[in-house]
C-alpha positions in Angstrom: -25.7 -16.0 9.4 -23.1 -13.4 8.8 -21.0 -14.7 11.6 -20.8 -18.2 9.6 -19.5 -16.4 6.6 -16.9 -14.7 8.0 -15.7 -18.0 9.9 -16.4 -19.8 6.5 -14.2 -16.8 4.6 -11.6 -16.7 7.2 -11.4 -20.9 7.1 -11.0 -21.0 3.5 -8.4 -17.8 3.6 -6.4 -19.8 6.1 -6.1 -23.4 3.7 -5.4 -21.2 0.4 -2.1 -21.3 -0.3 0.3 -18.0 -1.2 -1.3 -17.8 -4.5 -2.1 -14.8 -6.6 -5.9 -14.5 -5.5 -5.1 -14.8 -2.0 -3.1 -11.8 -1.1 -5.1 -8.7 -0.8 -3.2 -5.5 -0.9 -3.6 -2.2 0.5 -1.5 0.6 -0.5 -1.7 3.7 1.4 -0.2 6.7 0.0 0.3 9.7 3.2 1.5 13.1 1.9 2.1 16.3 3.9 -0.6 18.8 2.9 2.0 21.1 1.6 2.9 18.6 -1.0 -0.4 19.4 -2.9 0.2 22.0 -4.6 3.5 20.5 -6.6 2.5 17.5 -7.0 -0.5 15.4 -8.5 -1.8 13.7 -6.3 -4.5 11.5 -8.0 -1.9 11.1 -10.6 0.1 9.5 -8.2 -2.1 7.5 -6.7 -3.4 6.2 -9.9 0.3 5.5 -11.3 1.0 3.4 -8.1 -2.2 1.7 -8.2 -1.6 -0.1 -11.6 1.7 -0.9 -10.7 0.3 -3.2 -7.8 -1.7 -4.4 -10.5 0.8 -4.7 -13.1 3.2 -6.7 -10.9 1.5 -9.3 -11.3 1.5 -10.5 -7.7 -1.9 -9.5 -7.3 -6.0 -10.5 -8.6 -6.8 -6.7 -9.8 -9.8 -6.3 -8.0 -7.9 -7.3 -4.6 -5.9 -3.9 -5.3 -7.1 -1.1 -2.3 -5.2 2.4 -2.5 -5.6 5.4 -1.1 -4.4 8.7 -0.2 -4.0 10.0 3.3 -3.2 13.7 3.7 -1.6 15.0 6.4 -2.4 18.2 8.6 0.0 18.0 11.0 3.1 16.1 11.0 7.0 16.5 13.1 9.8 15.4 11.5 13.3 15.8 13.9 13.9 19.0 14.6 12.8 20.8 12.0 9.3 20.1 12.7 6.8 20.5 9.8 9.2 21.9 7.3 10.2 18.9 6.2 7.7 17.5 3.5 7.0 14.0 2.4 5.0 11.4 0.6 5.0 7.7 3.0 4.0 4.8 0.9 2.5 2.1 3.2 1.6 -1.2 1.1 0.5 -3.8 3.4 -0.4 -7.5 2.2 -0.6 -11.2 3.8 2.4 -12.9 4.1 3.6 -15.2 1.1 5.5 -13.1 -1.5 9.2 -13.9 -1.3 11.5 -11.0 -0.4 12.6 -10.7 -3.7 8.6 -10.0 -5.2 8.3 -7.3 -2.2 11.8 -5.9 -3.0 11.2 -5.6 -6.9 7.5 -4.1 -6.3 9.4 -1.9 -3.3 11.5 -0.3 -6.3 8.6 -0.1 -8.6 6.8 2.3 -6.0 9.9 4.2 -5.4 10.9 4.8 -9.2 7.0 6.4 -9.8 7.7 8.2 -6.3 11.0 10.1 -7.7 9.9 10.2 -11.3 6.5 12.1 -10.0 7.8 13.8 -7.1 11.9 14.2 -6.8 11.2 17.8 -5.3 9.5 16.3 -2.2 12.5 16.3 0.3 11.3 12.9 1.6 10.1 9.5 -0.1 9.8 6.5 1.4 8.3 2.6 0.6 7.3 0.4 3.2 6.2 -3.1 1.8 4.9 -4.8 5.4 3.1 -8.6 5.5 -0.2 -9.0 7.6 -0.3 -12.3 9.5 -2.9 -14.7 7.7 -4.4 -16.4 10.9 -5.4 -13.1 12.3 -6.8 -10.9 9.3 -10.2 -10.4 8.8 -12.3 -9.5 6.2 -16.3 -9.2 6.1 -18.0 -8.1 2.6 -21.4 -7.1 2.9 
């Protein structure tokens, strides 16, 4: 039975069109551990979180975030000196590249306005292919 609904879910995922409901973002929000202790990091997470879901690109409920801390990280040569904050927001494919540049900036201004002491902030807005995600709910 559960195999029919995900080919059931899938099928209907593939015949929707671009629409609002059928994009389902995840935004994934990596910091460097060191970045902890300056910045807030459920803060952030909650400030980028409702601007997914203030863009309006996006069902609310469809919004997935969260945070990703990192241990152990190499940046060039100067190793794990270097602190950060990596914004990964993955979605299927069907916003323009004027929708993913607008929420791209959105991200970026919360980034700087939260955390323009970490040395380096970065947005990466990246479409998943439609015919090959999955998705089971149980």
């Amino acid at each position: 039975m559960s195999v029919s609904l995900v080919l059931l879910y899938v099928s209907v995922t593939n015949r929707k069109s671009a629409t609002k409901g059928s994009i389902m973002p995840n935004l994934v929000l990596e910091y460097s551990n060191s970045v902890e202790e300056r910045v807030n990091i459920p803060g952030l997470l909650e400030d980028l979180h409702h601007i997914a879901i203030k863009s309006g690109l996006f069902d609310a409920p469809s919004v997935k975030s969260r945070t990703l801390r990192c241990h152990h990280w190499l940046i060039g040569e100067e190793g794990d000196s270097v602190d950060f904050i990596h914004v990964s927001f993955d979605l299927l494919s069907g916003r323009t590249e004027e929708q993913k540049r607008e929420l791209s900036r959105q991200l970026m201004a919360a980034l700087q306005e939260t955390a323009s002491h970490v040395r380096s902030l970065t947005v990466n807005i990246r479409d998943m292919d439609k015919d090959s995600f999955q998705k089971v709910v149980n």
